[in-house]
N, C-alpha and C positions, 0 to 999 in steps of 0.2 A: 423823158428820154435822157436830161441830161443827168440826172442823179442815176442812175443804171448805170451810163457811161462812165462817169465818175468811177463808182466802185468798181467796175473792170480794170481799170486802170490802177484805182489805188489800191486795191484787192486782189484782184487776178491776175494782176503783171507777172509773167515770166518773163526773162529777160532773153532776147531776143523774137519773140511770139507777141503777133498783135490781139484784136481781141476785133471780132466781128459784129456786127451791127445790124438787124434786119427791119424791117417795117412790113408790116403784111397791112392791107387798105381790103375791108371785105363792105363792100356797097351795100349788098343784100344785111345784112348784121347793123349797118352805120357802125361798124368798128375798127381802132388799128392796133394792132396786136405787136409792140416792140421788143425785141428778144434781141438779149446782148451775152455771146458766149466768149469766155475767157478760157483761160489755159487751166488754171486752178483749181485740181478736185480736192484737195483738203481744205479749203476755204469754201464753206456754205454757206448761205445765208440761211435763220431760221426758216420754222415753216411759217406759210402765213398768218397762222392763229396763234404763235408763240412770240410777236412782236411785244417787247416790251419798252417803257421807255426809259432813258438814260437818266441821271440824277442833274438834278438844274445846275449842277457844278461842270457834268460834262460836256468837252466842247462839240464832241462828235457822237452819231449814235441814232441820228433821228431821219437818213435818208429816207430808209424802206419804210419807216412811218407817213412820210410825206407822199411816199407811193402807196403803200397802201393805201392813204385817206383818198387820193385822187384817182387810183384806177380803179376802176369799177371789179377785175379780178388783177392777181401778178400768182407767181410762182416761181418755183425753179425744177430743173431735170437735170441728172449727169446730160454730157455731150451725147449726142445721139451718135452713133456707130460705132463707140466704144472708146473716142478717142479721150483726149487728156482734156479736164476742164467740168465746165457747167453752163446752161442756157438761162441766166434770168429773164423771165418776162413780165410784159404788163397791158393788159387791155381794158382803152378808153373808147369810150364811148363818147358819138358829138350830140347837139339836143337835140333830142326827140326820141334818138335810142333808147333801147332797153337792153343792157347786157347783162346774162346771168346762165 
């Protein structure tokens, strides 16, 4: 959650415009599904099978790596309704789950 946050912030910042936060908790699944939309539609993140990683020299680069390795799925979507921006998400699974 906190590396999503992060890039919304360092990534999606418009200036005046916050950036929204969700948590979905689904019992039946044992899943939480975190979605963090910013203002920012020209800033994408890859997809999630075109992560690659940054060279040992750079300092930054390896968030959505760290996500990917930990959440069981992530993504992104433009803003649903049309507005300005993007949804990253990421869903963990706790033990015993199976998400897929």
């Amino acid at each position: 959650m906190s590396e999503l946050t992060a890039n919304a912030v360092r990534h999606g910042r418009v200036p005046g415009r916050d950036f929204h936060l969700l948590l979905r908790l689904s019992a039946p699944a044992r899943t939480v599904r975190i979605e963090v939309t910013d203002a920012r539609t020209e800033r994408t993140p890859p997809e999630p099978g075109a992560l690659s990683a940054p060279g040992a020299e750079d300092a930054r680069g390896r968030g959505l790596l760290l996500v990917a390795a930990l959440a069981a799925r992530w993504g992104w979507c433009l803003r649903p309704g049309g507005g300005p921006g993007k949804t990253v998400w990421a869903e963990c699974g706790w033990p015993g789950s199976v998400v897929g």
